[in-house]
C-alpha positions as CSV (number, residue, x, y, z in Angstrom):
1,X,4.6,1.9,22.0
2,X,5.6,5.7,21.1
3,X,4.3,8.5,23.1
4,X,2.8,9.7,19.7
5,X,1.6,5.8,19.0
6,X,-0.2,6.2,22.2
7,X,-1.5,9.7,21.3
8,X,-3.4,8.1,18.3
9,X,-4.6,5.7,20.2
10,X,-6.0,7.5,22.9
11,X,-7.9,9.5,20.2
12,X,-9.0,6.7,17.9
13,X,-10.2,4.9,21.6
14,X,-12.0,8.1,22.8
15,X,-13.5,10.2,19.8
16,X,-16.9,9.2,18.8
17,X,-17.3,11.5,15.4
18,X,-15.4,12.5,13.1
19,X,-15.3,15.3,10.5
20,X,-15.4,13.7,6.8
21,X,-14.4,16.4,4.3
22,X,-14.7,15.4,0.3
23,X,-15.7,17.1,-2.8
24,X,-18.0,17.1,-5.5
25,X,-17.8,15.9,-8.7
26,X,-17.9,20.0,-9.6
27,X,-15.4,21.1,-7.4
28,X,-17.7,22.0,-4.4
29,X,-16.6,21.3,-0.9
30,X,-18.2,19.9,2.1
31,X,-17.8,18.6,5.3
32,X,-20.1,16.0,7.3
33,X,-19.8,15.0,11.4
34,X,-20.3,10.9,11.3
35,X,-20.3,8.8,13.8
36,X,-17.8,5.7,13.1
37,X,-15.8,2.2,14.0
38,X,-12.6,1.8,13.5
39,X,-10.9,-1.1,12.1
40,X,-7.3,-0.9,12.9
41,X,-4.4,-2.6,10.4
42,X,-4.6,-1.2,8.3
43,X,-6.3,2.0,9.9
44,X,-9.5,2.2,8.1
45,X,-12.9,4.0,9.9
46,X,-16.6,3.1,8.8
47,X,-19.5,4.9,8.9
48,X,-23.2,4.6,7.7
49,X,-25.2,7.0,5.5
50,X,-27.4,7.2,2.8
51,X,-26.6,6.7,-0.6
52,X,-28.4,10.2,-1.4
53,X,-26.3,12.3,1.2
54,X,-23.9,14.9,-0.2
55,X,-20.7,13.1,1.9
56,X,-22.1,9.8,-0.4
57,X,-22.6,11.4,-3.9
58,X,-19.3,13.4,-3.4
59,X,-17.5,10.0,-2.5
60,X,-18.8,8.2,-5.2
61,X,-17.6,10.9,-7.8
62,X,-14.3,11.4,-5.6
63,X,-13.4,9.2,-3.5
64,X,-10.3,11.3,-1.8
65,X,-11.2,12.2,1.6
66,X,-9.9,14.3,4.4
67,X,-10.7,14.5,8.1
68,X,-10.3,15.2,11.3
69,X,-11.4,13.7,15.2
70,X,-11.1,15.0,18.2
71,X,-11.1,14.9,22.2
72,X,-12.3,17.1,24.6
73,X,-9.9,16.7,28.0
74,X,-11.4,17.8,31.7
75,X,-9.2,19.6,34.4
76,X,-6.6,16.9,34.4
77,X,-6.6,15.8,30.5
78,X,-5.5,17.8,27.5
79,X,-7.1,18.5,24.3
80,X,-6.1,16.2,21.3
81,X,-6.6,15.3,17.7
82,X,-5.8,13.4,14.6
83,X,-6.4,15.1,11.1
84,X,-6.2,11.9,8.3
85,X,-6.3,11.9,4.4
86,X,-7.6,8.7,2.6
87,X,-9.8,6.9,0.5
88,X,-13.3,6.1,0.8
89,X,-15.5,3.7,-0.7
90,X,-18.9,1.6,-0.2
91,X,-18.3,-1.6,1.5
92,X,-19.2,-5.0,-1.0
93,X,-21.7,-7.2,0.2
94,X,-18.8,-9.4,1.7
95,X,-17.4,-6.8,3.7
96,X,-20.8,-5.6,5.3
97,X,-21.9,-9.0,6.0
98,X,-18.0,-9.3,7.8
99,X,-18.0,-6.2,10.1
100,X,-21.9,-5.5,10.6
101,X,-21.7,-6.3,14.3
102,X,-18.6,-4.6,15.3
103,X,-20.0,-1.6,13.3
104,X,-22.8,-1.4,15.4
105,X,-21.0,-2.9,18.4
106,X,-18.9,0.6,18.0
107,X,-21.2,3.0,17.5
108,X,-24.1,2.0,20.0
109,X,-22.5,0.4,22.7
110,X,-25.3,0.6,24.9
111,X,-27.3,-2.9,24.3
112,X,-30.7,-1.5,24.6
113,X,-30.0,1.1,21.9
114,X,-28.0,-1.4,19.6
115,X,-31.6,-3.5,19.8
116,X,-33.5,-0.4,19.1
117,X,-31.1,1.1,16.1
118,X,-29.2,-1.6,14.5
119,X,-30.2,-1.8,10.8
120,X,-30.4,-5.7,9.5
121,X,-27.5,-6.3,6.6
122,X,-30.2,-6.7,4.2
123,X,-30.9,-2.8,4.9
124,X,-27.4,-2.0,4.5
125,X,-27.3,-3.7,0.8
126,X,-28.6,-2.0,-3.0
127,X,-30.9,-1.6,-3.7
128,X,-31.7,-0.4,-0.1
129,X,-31.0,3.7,0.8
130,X,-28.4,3.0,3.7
131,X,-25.0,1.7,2.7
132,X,-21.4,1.3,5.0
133,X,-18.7,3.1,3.5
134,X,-14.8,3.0,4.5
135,X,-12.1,5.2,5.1
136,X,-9.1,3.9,4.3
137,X,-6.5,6.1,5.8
138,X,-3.4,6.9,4.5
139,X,-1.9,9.2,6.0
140,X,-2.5,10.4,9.4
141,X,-1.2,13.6,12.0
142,X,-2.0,14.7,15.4
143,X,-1.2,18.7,17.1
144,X,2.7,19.0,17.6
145,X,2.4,19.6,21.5
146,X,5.8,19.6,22.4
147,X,6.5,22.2,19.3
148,X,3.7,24.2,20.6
149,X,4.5,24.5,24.1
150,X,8.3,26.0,22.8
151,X,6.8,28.5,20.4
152,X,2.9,28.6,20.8
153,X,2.9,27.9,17.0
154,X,0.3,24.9,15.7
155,X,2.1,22.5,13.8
156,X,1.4,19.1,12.9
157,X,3.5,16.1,13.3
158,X,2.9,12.8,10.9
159,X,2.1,9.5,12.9
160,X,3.7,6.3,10.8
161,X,1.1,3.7,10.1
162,X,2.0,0.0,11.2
């Protein structure tokens, strides 16, 4: 594995939100924090929301995203982060029936809170209020640390996708 393949993976393994950036059907930006899973080959992330959110309604008039996840180091660890641009999309019926439990396996890893908080699928499906949607990333960079460290200039440096 690549020291930057290793990179992405420490970040995909460690950060818990991520920042969804899209855009309105009027040209009006926003930008949401979601918690997500992520489903690796191809690199996709999902995350719940309601079909009424701005992230939702922007998505479904635009469905080119941007983003970004980071990772807070300690004394001994670094700061890192991935910025992506993708698609995203509503899962089908099929799809939210197929990755439910890893969905909610990811984002509440704690048993007693998966019990508590884990929606049923039917509550994931129209004509309900909560849907699944998916990031389907297609492109994907992390900080240049090794340009930084020369020149103290932030770069970025594209990670290929298997």
């Amino acid at each position: 594995m690549s020291a930057l393949a290793a990179r992405l993976a420490r970040v995909l393994g460690e950060a818990r939100y991520l920042s969804l950036a899209t855009v309105s059907a009027t040209g009006e930006p926003w930008s949401a924090v979601l918690q997500y899973a992520v489903l690796p080959d191809p690199l996709r992330f999902l995350f719940g929301s309601a079909v009424g959110s701005r992230h939702s309604r922007d998505v479904a008039a635009r469905p080119a995203v941007s983003g970004s996840l980071f990772v807070t180091g300690n004394a001994l660890t670094e700061v890192d982060g991935a910025q992506f641009a993708g698609t995203c999309r509503e899962l089908t019926e099929d799809e939210v029936r197929t990755h439910h439990a890893a969905f909610y396996d990811a984002l509440l890893p704690d048993e007693a809170s998966r019990a508590e908080y884990t929606l049923p699928v039917e509550a994931l499906l129209a004509p309900a209020e909560h849907r699944i949607y998916q990031v389907t990333v297609d492109r994907i960079w992390l900080i240049d640390t090794s340009r930084w460290l020369e020149d103290r200039i932030d770069r970025r440096v594209e990670v290929p996708l298997p």
